[in-house]
Backbone as XML, in Angstrom:
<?xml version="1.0"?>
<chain id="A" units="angstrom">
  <residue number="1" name="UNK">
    <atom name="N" x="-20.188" y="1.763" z="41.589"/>
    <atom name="CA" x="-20.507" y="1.172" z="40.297"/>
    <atom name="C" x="-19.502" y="1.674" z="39.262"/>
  </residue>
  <residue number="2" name="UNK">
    <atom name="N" x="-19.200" y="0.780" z="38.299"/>
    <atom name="CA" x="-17.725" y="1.317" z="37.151"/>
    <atom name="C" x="-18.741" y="1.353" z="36.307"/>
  </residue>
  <residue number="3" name="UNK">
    <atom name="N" x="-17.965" y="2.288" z="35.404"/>
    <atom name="CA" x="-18.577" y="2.360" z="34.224"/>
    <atom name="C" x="-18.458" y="1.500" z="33.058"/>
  </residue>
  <residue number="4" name="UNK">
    <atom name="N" x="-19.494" y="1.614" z="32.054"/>
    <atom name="CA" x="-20.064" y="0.385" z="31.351"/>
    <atom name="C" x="-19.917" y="1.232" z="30.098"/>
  </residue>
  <residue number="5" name="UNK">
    <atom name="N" x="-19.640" y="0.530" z="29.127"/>
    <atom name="CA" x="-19.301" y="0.736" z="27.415"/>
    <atom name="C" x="-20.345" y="1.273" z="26.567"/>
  </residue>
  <residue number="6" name="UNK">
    <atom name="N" x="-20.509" y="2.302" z="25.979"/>
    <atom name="CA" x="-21.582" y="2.590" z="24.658"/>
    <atom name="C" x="-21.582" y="2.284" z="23.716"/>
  </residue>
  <residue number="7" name="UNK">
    <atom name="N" x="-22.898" y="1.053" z="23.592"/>
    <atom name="CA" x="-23.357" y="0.329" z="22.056"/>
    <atom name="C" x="-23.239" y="1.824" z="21.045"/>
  </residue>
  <residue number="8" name="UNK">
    <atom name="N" x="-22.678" y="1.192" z="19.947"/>
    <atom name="CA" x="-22.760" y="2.317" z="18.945"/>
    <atom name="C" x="-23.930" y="1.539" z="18.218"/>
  </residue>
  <residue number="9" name="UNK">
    <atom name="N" x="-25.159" y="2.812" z="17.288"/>
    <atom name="CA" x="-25.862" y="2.554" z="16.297"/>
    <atom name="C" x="-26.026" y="3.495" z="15.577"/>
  </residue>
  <residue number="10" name="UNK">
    <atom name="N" x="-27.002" y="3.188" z="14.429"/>
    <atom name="CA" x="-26.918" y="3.838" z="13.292"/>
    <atom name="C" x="-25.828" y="4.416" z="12.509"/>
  </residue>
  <residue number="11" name="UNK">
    <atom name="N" x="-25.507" y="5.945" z="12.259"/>
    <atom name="CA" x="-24.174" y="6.342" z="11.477"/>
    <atom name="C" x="-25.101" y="6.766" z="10.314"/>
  </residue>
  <residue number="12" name="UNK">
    <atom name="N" x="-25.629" y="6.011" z="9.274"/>
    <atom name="CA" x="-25.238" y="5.961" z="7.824"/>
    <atom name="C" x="-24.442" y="6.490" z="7.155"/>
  </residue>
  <residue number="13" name="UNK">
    <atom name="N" x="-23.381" y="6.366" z="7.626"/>
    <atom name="CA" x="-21.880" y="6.156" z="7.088"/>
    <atom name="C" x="-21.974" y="6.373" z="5.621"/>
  </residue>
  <residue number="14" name="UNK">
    <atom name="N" x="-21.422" y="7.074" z="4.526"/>
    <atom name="CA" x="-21.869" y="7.206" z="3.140"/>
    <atom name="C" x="-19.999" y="7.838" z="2.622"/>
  </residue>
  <residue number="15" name="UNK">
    <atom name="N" x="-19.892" y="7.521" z="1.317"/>
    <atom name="CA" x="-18.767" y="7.678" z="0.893"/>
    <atom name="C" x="-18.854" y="9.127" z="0.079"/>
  </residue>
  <residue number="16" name="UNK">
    <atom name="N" x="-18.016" y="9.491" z="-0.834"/>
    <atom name="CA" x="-17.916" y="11.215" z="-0.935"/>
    <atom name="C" x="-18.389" y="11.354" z="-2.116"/>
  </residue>
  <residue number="17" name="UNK">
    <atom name="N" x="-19.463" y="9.962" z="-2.580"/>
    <atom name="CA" x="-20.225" y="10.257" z="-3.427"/>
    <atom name="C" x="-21.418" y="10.194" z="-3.004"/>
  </residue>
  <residue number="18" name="UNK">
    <atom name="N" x="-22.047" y="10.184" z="-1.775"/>
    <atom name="CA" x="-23.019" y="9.882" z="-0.649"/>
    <atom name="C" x="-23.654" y="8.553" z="-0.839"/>
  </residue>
  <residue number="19" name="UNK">
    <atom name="N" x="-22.815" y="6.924" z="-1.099"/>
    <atom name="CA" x="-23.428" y="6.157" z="-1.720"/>
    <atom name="C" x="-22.949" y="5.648" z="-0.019"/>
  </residue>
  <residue number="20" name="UNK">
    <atom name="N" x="-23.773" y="4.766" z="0.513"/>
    <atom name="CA" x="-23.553" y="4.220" z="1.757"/>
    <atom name="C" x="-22.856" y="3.148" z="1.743"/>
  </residue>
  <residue number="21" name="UNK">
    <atom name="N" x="-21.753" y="3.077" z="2.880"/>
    <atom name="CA" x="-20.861" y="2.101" z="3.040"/>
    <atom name="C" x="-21.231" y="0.508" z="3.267"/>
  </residue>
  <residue number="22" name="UNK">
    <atom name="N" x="-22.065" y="0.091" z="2.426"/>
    <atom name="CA" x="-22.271" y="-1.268" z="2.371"/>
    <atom name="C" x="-21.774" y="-1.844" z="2.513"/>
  </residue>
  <residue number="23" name="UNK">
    <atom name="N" x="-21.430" y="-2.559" z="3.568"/>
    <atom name="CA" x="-20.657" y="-3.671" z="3.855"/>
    <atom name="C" x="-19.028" y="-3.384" z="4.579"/>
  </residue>
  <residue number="24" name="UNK">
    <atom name="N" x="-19.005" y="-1.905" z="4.901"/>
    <atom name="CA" x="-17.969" y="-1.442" z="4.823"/>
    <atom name="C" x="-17.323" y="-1.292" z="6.413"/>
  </residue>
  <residue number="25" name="UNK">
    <atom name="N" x="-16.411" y="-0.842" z="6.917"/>
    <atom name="CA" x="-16.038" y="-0.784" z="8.037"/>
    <atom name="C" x="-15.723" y="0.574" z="8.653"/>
  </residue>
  <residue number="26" name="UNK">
    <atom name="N" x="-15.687" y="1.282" z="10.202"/>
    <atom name="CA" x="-14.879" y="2.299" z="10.476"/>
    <atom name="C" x="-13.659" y="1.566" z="11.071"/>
  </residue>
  <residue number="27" name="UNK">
    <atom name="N" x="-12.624" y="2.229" z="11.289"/>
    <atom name="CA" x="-11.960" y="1.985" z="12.320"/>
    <atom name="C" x="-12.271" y="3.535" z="13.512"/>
  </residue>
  <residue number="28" name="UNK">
    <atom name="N" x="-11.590" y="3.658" z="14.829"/>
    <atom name="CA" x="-11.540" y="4.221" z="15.545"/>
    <atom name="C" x="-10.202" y="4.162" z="16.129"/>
  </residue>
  <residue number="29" name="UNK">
    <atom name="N" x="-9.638" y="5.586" z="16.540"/>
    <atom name="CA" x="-8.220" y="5.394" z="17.457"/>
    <atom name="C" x="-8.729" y="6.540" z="17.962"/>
  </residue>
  <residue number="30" name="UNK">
    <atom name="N" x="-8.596" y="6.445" z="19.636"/>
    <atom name="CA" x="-8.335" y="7.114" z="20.426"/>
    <atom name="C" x="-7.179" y="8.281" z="20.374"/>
  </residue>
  <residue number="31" name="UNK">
    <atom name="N" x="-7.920" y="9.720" z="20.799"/>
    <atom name="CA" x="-6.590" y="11.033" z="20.745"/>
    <atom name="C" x="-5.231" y="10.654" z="21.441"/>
  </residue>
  <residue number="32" name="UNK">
    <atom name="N" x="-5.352" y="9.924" z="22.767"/>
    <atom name="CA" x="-4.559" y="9.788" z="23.529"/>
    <atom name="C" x="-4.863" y="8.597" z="24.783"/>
  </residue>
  <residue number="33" name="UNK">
    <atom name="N" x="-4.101" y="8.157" z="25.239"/>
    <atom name="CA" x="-4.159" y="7.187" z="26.431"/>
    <atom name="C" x="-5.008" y="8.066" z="27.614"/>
  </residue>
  <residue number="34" name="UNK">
    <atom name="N" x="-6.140" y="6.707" z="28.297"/>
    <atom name="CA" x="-7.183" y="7.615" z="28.852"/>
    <atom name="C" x="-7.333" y="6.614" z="30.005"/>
  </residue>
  <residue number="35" name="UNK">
    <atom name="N" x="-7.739" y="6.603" z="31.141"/>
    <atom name="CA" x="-8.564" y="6.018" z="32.282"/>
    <atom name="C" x="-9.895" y="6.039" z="32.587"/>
  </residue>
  <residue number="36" name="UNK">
    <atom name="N" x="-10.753" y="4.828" z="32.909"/>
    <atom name="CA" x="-11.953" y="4.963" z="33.385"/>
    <atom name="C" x="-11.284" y="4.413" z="34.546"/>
  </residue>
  <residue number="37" name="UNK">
    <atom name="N" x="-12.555" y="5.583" z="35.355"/>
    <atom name="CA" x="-12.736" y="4.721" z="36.510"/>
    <atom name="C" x="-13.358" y="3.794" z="36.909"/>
  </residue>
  <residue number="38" name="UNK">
    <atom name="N" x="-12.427" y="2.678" z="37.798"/>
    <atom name="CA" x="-13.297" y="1.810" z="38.067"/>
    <atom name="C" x="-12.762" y="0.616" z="37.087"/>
  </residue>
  <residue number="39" name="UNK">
    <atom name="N" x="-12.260" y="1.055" z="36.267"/>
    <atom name="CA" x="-11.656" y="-0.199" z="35.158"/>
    <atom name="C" x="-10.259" y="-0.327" z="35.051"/>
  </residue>
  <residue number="40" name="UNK">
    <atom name="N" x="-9.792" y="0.629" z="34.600"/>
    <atom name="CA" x="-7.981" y="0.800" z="34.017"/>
    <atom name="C" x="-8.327" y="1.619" z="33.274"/>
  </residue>
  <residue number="41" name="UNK">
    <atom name="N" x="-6.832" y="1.393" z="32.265"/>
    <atom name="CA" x="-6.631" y="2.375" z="31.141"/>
    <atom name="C" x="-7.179" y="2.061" z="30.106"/>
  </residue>
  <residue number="42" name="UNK">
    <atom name="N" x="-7.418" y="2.567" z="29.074"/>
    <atom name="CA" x="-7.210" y="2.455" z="27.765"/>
    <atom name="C" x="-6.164" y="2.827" z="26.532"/>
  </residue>
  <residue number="43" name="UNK">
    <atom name="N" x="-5.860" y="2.648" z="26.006"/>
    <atom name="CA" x="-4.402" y="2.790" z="25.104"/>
    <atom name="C" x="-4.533" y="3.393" z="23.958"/>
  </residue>
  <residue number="44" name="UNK">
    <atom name="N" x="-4.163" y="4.438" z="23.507"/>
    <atom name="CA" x="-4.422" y="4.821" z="22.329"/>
    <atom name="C" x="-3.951" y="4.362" z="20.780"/>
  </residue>
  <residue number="45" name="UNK">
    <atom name="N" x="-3.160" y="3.388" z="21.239"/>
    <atom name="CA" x="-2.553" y="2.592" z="20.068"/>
    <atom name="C" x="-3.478" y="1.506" z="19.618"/>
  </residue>
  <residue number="46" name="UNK">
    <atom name="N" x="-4.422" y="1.512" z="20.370"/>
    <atom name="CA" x="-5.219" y="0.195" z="19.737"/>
    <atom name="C" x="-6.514" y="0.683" z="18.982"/>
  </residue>
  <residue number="47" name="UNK">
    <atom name="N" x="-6.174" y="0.122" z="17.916"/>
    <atom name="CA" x="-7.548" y="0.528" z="16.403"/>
    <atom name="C" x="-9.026" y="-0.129" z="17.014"/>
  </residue>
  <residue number="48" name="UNK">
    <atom name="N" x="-9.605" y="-0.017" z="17.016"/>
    <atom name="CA" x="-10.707" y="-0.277" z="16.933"/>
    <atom name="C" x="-11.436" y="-0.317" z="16.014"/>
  </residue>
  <residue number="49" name="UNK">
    <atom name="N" x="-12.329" y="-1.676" z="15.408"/>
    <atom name="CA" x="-12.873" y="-1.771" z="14.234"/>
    <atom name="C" x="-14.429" y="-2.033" z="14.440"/>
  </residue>
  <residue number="50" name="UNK">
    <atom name="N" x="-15.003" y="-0.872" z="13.628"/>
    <atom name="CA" x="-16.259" y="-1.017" z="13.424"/>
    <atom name="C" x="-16.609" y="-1.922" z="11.968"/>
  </residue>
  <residue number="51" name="UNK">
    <atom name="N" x="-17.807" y="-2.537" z="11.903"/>
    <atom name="CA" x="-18.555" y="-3.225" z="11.094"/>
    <atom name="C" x="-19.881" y="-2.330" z="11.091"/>
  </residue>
  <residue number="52" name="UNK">
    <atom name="N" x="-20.108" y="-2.412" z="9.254"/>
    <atom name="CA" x="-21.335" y="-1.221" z="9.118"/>
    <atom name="C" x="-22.129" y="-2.248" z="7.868"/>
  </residue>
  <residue number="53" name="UNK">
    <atom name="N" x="-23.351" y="-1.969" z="8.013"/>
    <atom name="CA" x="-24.541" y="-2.918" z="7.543"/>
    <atom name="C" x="-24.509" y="-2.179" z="6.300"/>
  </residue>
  <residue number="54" name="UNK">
    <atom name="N" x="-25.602" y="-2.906" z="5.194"/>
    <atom name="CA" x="-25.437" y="-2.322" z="3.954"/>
    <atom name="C" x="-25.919" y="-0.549" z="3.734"/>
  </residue>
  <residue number="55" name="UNK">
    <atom name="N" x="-26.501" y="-0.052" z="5.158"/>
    <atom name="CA" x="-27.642" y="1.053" z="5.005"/>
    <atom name="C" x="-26.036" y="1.803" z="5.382"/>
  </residue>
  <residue number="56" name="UNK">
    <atom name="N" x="-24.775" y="1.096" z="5.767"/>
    <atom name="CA" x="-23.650" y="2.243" z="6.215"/>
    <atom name="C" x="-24.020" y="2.908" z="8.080"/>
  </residue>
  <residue number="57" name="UNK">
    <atom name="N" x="-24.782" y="1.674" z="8.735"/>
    <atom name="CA" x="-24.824" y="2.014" z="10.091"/>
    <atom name="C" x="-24.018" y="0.910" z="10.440"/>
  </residue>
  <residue number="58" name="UNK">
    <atom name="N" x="-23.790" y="1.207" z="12.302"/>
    <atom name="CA" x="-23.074" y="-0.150" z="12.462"/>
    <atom name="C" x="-24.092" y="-0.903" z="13.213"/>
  </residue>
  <residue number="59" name="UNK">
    <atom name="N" x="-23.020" y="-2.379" z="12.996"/>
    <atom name="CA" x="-24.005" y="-3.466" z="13.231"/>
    <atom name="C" x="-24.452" y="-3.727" z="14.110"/>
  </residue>
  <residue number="60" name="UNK">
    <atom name="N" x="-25.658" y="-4.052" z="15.144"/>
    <atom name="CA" x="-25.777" y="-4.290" z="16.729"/>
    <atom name="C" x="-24.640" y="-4.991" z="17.171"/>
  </residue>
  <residue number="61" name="UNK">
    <atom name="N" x="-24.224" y="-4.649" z="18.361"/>
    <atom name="CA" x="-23.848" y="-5.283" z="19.235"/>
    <atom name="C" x="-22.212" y="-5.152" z="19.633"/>
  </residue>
  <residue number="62" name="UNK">
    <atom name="N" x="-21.677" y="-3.725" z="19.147"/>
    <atom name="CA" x="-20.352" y="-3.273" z="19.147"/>
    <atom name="C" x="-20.359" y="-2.305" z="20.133"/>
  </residue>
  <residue number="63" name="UNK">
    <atom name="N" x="-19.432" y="-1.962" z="21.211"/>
    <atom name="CA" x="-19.284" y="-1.315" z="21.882"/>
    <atom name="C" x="-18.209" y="-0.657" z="22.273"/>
  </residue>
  <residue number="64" name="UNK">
    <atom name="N" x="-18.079" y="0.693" z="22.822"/>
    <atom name="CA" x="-16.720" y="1.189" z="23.377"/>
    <atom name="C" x="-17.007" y="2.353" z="24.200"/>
  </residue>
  <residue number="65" name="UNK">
    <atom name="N" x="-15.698" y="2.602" z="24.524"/>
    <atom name="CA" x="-15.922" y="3.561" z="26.010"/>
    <atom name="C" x="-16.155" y="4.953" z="25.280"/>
  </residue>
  <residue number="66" name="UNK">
    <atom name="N" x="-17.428" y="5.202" z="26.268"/>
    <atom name="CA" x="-17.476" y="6.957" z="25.745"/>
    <atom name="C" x="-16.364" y="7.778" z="26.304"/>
  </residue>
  <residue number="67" name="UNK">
    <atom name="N" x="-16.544" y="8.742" z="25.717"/>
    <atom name="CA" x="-15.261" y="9.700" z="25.610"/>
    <atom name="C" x="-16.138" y="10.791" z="27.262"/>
  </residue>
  <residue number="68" name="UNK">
    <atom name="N" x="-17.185" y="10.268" z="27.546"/>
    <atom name="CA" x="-17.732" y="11.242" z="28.972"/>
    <atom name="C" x="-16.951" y="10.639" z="29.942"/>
  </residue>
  <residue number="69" name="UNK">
    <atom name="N" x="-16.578" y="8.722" z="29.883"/>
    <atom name="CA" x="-16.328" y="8.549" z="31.042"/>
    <atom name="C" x="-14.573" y="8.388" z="31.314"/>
  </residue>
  <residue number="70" name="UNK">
    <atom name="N" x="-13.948" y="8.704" z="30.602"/>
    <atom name="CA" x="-12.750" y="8.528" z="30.458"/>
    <atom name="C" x="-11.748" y="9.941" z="30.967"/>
  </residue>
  <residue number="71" name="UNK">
    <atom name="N" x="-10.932" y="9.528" z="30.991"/>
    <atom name="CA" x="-10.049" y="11.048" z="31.643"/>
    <atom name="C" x="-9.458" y="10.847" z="31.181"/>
  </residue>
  <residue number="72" name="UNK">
    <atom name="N" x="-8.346" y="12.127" z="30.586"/>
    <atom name="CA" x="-8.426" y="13.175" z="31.041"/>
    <atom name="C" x="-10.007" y="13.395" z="30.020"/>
  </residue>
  <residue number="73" name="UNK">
    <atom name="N" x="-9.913" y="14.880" z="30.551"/>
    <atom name="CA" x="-11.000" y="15.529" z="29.501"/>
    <atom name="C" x="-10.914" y="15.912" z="28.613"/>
  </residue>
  <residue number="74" name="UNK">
    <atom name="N" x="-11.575" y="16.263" z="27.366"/>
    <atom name="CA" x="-11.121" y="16.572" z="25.472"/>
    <atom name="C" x="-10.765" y="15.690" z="24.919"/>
  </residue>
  <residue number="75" name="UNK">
    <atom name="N" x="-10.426" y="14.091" z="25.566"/>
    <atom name="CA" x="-9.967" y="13.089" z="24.406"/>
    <atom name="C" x="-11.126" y="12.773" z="23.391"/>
  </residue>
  <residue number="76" name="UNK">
    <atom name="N" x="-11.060" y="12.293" z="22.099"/>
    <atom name="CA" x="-11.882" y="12.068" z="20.907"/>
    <atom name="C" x="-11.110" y="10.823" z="20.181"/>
  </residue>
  <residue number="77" name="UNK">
    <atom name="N" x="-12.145" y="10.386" z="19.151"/>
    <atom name="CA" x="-12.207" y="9.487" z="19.052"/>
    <atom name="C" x="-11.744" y="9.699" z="17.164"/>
  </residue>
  <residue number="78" name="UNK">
    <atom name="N" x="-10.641" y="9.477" z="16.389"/>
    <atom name="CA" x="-10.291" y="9.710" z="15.126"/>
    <atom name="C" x="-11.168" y="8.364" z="14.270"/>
  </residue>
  <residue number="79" name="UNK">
    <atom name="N" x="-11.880" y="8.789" z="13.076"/>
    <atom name="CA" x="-12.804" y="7.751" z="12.962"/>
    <atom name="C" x="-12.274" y="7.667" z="11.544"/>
  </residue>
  <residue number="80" name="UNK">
    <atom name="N" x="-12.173" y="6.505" z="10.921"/>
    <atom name="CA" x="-11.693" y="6.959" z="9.184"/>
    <atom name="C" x="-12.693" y="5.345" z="9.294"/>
  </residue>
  <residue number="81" name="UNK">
    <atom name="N" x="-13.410" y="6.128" z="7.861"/>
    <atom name="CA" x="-14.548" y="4.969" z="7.374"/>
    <atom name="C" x="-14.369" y="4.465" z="5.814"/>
  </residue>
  <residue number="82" name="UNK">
    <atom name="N" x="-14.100" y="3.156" z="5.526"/>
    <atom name="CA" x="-14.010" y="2.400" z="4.431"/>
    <atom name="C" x="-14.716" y="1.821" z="3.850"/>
  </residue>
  <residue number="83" name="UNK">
    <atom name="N" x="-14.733" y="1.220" z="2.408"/>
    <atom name="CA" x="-15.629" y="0.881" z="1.483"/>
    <atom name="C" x="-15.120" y="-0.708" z="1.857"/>
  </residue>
  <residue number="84" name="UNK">
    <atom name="N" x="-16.095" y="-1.274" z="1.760"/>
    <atom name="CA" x="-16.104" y="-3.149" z="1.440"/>
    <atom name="C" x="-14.802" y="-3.727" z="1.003"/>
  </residue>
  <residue number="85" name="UNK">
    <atom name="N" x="-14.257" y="-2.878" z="-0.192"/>
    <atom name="CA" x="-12.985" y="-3.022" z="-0.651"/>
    <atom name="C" x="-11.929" y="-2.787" z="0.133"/>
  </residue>
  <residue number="86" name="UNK">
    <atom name="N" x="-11.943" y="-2.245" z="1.202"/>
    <atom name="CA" x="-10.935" y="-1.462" z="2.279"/>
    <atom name="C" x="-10.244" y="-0.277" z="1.598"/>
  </residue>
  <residue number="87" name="UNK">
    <atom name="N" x="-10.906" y="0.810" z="0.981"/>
    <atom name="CA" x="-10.878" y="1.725" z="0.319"/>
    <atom name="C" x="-11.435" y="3.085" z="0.848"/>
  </residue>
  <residue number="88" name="UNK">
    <atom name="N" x="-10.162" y="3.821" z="1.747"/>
    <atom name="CA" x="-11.023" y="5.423" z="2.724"/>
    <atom name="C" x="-12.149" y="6.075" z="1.452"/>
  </residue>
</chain>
């Protein structure tokens, strides 16, 4: 059996005035180029964009590879989260 992707939820994502990212987005980039097994690679050059509801969680139904099933080991996930405006 290969491994299968983790729905992200909740977050409440909040800006550095703790007002929640309404409407706002993360992105995600990978530390480094990684392998699942059972699938291929993954690339660390590719952004990944989250969508976050007005409460600053994200929205059902987004998914990506956990960082358990991927190799090597210690890769992470760099997350920078924006305001509606596209504003870190």
């Amino acid at each position: 059996m290969s491994a299968t992707k983790t729905e992200l939820t909740g977050g409440n994502f909040q800006d550095s005035e703790g007002n929640p990212l309404d409407g706002g987005y993360l992105t995600l980039r990978l530390s480094q180029d990684c392998t699942v097994p059972g699938v291929g690679n993954v690339c660390s050059g590719i952004e990944i964009l989250i969508t976050l509801d007005s409460n600053g969680n994200a929205v059902a139904g987004q998914y990506v590879w956990s960082n358990l099933v991927m190799s090597p080991q210690n890769n992470y996930y760099r997350v920078t989260g924006y305001t509606a405006e596209g504003q870190k």
